[in-house]
C-alpha positions in Angstrom: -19.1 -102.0 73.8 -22.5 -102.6 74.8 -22.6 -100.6 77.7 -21.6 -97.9 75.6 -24.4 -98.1 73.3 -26.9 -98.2 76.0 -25.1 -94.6 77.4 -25.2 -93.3 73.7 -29.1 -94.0 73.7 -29.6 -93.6 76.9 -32.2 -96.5 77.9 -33.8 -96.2 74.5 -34.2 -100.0 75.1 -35.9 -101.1 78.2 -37.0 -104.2 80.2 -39.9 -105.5 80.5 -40.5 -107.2 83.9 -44.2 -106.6 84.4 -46.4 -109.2 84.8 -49.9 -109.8 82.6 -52.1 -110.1 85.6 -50.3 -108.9 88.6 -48.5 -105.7 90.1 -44.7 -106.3 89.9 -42.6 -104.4 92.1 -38.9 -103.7 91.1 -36.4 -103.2 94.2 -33.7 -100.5 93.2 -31.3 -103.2 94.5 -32.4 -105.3 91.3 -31.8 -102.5 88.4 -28.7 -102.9 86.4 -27.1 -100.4 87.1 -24.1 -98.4 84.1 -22.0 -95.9 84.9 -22.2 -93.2 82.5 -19.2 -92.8 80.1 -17.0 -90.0 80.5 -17.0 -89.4 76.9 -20.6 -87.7 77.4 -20.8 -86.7 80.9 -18.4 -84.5 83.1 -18.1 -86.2 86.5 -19.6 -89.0 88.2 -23.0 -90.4 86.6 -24.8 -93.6 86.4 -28.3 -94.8 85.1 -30.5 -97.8 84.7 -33.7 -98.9 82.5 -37.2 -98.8 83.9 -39.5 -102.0 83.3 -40.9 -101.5 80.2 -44.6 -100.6 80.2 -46.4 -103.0 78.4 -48.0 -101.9 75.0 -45.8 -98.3 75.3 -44.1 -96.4 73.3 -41.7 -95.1 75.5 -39.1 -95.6 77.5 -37.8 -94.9 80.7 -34.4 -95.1 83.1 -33.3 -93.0 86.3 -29.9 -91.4 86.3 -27.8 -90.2 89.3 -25.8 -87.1 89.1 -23.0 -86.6 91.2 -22.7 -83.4 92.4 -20.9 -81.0 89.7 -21.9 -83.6 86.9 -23.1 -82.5 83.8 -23.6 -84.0 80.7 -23.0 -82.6 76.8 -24.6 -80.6 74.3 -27.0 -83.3 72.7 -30.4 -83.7 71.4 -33.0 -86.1 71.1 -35.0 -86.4 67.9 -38.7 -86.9 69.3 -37.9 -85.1 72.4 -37.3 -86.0 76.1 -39.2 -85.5 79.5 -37.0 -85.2 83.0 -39.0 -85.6 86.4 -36.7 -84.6 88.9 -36.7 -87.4 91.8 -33.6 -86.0 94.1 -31.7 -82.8 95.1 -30.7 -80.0 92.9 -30.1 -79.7 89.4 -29.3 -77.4 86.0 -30.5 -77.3 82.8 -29.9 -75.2 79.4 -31.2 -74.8 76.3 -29.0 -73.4 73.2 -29.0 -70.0 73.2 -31.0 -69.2 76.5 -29.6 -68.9 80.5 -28.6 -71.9 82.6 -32.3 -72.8 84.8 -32.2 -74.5 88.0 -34.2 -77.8 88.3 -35.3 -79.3 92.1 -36.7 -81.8 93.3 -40.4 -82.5 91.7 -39.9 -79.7 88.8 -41.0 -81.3 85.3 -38.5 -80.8 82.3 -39.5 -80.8 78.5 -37.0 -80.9 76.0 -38.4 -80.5 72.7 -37.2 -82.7 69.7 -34.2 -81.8 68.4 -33.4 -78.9 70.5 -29.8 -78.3 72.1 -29.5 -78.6 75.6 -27.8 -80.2 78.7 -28.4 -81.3 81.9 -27.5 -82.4 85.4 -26.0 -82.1 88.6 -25.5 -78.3 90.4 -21.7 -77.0 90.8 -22.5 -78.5 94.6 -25.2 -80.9 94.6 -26.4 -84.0 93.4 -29.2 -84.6 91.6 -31.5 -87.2 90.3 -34.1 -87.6 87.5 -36.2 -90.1 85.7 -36.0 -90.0 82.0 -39.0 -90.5 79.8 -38.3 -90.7 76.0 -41.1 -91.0 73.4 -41.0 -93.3 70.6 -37.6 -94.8 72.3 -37.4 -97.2 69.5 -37.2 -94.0 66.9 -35.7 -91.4 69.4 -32.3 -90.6 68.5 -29.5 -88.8 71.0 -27.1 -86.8 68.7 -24.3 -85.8 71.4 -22.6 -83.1 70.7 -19.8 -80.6 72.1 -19.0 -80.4 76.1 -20.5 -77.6 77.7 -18.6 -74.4 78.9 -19.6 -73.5 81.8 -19.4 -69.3 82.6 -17.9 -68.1 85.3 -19.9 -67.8 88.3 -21.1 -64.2 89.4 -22.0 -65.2 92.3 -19.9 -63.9 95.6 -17.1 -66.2 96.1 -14.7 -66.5 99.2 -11.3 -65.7 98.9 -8.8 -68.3 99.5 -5.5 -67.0 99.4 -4.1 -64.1 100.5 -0.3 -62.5 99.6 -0.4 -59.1 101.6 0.4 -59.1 105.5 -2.2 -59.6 107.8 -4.4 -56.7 108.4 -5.0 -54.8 111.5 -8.5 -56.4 111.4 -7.6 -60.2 110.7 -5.1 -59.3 113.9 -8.2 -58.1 115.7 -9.3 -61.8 115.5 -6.5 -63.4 117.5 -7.8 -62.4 121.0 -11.9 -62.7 120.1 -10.5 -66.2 119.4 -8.2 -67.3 121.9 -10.4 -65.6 124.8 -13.3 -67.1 123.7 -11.6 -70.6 123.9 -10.2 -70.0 127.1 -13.7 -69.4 128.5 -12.7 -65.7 129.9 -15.6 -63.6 128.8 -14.8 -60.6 131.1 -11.8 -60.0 128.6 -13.4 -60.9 126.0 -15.7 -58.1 125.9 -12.8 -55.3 125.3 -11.7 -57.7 122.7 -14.6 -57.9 121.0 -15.3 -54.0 121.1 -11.7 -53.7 120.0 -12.7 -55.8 116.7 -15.3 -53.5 115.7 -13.0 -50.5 116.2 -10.5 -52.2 113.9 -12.8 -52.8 111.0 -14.6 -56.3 112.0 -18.8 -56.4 111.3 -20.8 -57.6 113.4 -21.9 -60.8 111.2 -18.4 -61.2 110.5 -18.1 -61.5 114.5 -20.5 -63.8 114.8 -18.9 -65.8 112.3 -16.2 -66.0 115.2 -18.4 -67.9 116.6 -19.7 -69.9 114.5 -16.6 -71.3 113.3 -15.1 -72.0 116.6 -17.7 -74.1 118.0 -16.3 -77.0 115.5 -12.5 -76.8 117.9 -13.6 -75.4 121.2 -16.9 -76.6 121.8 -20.8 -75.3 121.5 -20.5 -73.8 125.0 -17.9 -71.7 124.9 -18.7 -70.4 121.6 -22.3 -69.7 123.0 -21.5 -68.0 126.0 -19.1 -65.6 123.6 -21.7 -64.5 121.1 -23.8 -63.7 124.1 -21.3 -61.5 125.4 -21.2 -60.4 122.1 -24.9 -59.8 121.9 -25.0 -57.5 125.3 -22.2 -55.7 123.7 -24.3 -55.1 120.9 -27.3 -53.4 123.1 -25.4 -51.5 125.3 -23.3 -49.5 122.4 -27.0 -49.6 120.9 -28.0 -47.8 123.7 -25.0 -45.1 123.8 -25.9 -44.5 120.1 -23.4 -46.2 118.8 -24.6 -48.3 115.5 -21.9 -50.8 114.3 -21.7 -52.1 110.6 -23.8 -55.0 110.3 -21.7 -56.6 107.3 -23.0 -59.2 104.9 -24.6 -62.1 105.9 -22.6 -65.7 104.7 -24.8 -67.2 102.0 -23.7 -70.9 102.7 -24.4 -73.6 99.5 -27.4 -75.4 100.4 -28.4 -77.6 99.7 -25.2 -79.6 98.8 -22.7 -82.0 99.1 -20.9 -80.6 101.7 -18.5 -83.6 102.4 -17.4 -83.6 98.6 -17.0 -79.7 98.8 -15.2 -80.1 102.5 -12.9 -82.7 100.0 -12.5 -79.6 97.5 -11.4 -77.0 99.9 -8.8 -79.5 102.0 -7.3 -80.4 98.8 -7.2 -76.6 97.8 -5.5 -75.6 101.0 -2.8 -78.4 100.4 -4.2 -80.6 103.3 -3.4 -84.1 103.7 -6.6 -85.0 104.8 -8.1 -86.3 101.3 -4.9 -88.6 100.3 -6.4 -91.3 101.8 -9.8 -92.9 100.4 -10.1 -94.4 104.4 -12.0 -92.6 107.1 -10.0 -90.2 109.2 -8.3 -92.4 111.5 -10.8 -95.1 110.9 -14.1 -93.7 112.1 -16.7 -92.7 109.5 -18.5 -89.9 111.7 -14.9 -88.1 112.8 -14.0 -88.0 108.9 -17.7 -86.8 108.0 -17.9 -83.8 110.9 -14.2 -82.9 109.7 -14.9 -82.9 105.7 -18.4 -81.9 105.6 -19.1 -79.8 108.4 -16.0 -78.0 109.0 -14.5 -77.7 105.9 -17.5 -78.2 103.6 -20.3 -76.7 105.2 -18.2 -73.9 107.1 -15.2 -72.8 104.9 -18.4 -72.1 102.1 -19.7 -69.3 104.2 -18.7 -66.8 102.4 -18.3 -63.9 105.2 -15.3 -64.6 105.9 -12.1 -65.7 104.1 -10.0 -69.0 104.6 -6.8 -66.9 106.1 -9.7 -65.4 108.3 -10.6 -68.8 109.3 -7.5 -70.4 110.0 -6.9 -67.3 112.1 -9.9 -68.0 114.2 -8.6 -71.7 114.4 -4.7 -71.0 115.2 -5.5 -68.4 117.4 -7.7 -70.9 119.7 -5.3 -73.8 119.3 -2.6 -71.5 120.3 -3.6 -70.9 123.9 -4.9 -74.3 124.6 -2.6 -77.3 126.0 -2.3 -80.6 124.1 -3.1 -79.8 121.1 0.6 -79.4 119.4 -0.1 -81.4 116.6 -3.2 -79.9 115.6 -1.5 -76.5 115.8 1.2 -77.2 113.5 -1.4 -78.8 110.9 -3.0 -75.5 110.9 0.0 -73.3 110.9 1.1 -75.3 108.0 -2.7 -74.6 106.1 -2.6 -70.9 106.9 1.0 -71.0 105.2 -0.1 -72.2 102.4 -2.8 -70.1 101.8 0.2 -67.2 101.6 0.7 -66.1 104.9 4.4 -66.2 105.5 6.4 -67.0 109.2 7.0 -63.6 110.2 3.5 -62.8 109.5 2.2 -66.0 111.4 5.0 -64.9 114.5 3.1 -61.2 114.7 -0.1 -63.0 115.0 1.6 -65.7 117.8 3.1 -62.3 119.5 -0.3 -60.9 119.7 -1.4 -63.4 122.3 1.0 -63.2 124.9 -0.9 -61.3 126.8 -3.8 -63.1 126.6 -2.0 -66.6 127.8 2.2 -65.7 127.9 2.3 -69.7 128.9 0.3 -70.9 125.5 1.9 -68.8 123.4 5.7 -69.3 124.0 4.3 -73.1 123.2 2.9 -72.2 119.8 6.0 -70.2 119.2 8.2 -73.2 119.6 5.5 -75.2 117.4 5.9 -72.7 114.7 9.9 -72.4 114.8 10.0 -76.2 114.4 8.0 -75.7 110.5 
């Protein structure tokens, strides 16, 4: 019960651990530390009170918002000032649009004004509270906030329709690339553009498959993309540029890489444990790959797992990887028959690999 009340006022009260004569300096380690109650506050949130200043009217505390945490509707009878210590925030007041707060902005809130604050839909963020005449200051919560819809461009996750001639297009850029055979690659890559790829979508190719085939590979294939590029340049031929990826940043890319493996049906987020015990293999999977990657928006999951089946597919020892991603790209609506066209496609490219994925895929 008491923890409660000190969420309801939200370090109204304060303690007072300066000395009379002598500067006092209060480790972070030695702050008492509530987690916010879930009654008020969508998500993950906790706070603690500031030593009281001696002779002051106010109050203060510093409150952590995880990323996507917000908390209710409320005011605050004489007011409340938010200094922004950490990451990247929102605020609203009734009636008015959503505002984004960062790190060192300064927010107002007026007394008894509705509003709400915290955490953005991807990162954390952290803020000291200041409260006037705590003693007096009242929090009146209120309602949980609904959130709008977001306008902004979203990536498309699952898909019901066959694959397209251009998501087929991927299948060799991919699979030669990770093979390390850049003199076919270049046909490859100019039969892409022919069927529909852009040329940042191409380089998103690339981008993505330097997580599973390595930096050097996926280099020396964007540079044969590159000279590609100038000599149809220099024939006159102008290819679509596309639309750049607007990644999320900053965020919290490992709990977004959380949200898109659990959205894909993965596995990989049933366990609180690092991936097979080690802390950096479980951070580069979550955060980079599927966090930080899968939310550039240029290209669509399917399109990604393409890129990723398509390279696992004509490489040797990487069965169970394969069928991990064959499973993904099914559950993101791509059926068998579809996934055994795009398997067919790379018998040319590597007749040996391919028969192997094709056994890997008859066994799901």
């Amino acid at each position: 019960m008491k923890k409660i009340v000190l969420a309801l006022s939200l370090m109204t009260s304060t303690i007072n651990m300066f000395g009379q004569n002598t500067q006092s300096v209060t480790p972070d380690s030695e702050l008492k530390y509530v987690e916010a109650p879930d009654t008020y506050f969508t998500g993950k949130a906790r706070f603690a009170s500031l030593p009281q200043i001696p002779n002051s009217e106010e109050s203060y505390a510093i409150v952590h918002f995880e990323a996507g945490t917000i908390n209710n509707w409320h005011t605050h009878s004489h007011g409340q000032y938010l200094i922004v210590t950490e990451g990247e925030g929102r605020t609203q007041e009734w009636g008015k649009p959503i505002q984004i707060i960062k790190k060192g902005d300064v927010v107002w809130c007026p007394p008894n004004v509705k509003h709400w604050h915290g955490a953005g839909e991807h990162t954390a963020m952290s803020h000291i509270v200041v409260s006037p005449k705590a003693k007096e200051n009242k929090v009146t919560w209120l309602e949980r906030v609904d959130l709008p819809q977001t306008t902004d461009k979203t990536v498309k996750v699952t898909q019901n329709e066959p694959l397209t001639e251009r998501q087929l297009s991927i299948a060799p850029i991919a699979s030669l690339t990770a093979m390390g055979d850049v003199e076919r690659l270049k046909p490859a890559l100019a039969e892409g553009l022919a069927k529909g790829l852009t040329v940042s979508e191409i380089k998103e190719i690339f981008t993505h498959l330097q997580a599973y085939v390595g930096f050097p590979r996926a280099l020396n294939g964007l540079i044969a993309f590159n000279n590609l590029l100038k000599e149809r340049s220099e024939q006159g031929i102008h290819d679509p540029a596309g639309v750049e990826p607007t990644a999320v940043s900053p965020a919290d890319y490992y709990r977004l890489g959380e949200q898109t493996l659990k959205a894909m049906g993965s596995g990989a987020v049933a366990s609180s444990e690092p991936l097979f015990g080690s802390q950096g293999m479980d951070y580069a999977l979550k955060a980079n790959l599927f966090g930080y990657l899968f939310s550039r928006d240029n290209l669509s999951y399917v399109d990604r797992e393409i890129v990723v089946v398509s390279a696992l597919s004509v490489l040797e020892g990487v069965e169970s990887q394969l069928g991990s991603h064959l499973q993904l790209i099914k559950n993101l609506g791509i059926t068998k028959p579809e996934l055994k066209k795009l398997i067919d496609s790379l018998k040319t490219i590597n007749p040996k690999q391919a028969k192997n994925a094709q056994k890997v895929l008859e066994k799901m």
